[in-house]
C-alpha positions as CSV (number, residue, x, y, z in Angstrom):
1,X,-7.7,216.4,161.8
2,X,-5.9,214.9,158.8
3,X,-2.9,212.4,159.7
4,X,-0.6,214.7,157.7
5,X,-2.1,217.9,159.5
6,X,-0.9,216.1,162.9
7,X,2.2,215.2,161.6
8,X,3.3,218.5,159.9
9,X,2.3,220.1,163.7
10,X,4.3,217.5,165.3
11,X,7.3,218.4,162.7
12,X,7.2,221.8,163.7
13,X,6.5,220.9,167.3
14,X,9.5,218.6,167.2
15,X,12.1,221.0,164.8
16,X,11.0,224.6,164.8
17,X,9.6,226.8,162.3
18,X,9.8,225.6,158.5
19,X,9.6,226.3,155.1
20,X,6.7,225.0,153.5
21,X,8.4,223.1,150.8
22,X,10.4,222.0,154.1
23,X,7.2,220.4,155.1
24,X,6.4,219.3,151.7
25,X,9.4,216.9,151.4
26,X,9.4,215.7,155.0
27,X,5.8,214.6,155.0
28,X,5.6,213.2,151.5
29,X,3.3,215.4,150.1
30,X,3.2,217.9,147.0
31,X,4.4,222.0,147.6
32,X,0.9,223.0,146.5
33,X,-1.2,220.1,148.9
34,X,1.4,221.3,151.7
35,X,0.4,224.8,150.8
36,X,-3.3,224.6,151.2
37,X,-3.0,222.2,154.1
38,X,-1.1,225.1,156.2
39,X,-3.5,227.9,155.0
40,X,-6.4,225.7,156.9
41,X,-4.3,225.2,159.8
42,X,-3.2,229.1,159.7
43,X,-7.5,229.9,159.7
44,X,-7.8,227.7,162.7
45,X,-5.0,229.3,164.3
46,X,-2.9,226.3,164.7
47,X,0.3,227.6,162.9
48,X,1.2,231.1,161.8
49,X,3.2,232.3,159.1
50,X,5.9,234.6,159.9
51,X,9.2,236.2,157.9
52,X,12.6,234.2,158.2
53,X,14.3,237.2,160.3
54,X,17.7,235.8,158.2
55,X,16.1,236.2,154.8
56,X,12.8,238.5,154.1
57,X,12.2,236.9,150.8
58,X,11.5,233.6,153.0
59,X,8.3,232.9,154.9
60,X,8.4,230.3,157.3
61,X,5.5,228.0,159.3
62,X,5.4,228.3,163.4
63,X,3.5,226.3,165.5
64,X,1.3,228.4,167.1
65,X,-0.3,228.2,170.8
66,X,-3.2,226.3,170.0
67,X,-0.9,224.2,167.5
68,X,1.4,223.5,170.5
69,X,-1.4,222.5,172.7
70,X,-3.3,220.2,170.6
71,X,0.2,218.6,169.5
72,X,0.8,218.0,173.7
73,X,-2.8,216.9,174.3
74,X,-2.1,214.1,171.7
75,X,1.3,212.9,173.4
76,X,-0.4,212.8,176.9
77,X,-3.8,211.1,175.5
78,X,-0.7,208.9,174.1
79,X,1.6,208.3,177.7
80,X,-2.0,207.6,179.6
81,X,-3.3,204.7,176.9
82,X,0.3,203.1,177.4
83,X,0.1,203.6,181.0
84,X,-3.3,201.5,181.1
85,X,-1.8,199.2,178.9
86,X,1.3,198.5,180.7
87,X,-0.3,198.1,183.9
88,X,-1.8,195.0,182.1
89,X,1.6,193.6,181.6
90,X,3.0,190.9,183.5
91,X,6.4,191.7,185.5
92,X,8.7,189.4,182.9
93,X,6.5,191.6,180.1
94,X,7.7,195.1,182.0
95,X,11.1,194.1,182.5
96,X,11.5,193.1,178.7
97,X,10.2,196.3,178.1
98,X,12.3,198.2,180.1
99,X,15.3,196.3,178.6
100,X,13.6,197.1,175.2
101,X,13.8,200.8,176.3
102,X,17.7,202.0,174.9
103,X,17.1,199.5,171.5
104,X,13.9,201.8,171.2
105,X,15.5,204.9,172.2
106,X,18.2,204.6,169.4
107,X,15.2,203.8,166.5
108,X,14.0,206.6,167.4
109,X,17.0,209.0,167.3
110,X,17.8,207.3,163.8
111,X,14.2,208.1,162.6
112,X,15.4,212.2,163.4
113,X,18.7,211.6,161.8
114,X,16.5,210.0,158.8
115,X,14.0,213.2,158.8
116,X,17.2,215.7,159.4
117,X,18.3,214.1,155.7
118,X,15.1,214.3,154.0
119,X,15.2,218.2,154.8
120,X,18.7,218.8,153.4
């Protein structure tokens, strides 16, 4: 799988259903590429395509089962390499990390504020 085909399932995973010009914008990539990237997914039944129930003339992208799954198998294989890695740590190492942990915490909920502005 592409890096921008894990991405756009972990956009959806993360915000919902979207437009595809939506994805387009947030993942850096052209309407058309977007386009053809999420009719491959659709074929192996990692998103579907469905009507926005607040406008018909709008189709949007949903993450579907197998989408969902693959996006979680990725964030476990993810929590279990840092698990092994961390166990290699030395106690100072951990603490520092643990301390590290509301720094981190706030990079990342500016990173969604960041994305939440690129969609607008």
């Amino acid at each position: 799988m592409s890096i921008t085909s894990a991405a756009t399932l972990a956009t959806l995973h993360r915000s919902g259903p979207r437009r595809i010009t939506d994805l387009a914008a947030i993942e850096g990539v052209t309407q058309p590429a977007m386009t053809v990237l999420v009719r491959v997914m659709e074929e192996s039944g990692l998103v579907e395509r469905r009507g926005d129930a607040s406008d018909k003339r709008v189709t949007l992208v949903w993450l579907a089962e197998a989408g969902e799954s693959y996006v979680q198998t990725r964030r476990q294989a993810g929590v279990d390499a840092f698990a092994r890695l961390i166990d290699e740590l030395a106690d100072d190492e951990v603490e520092a990390l643990v301390a590290a942990l509301p720094a981190l915490a706030h990079l990342a909920e500016l990173e969604n504020q960041d994305r939440e502005g690129q969609k607008r």
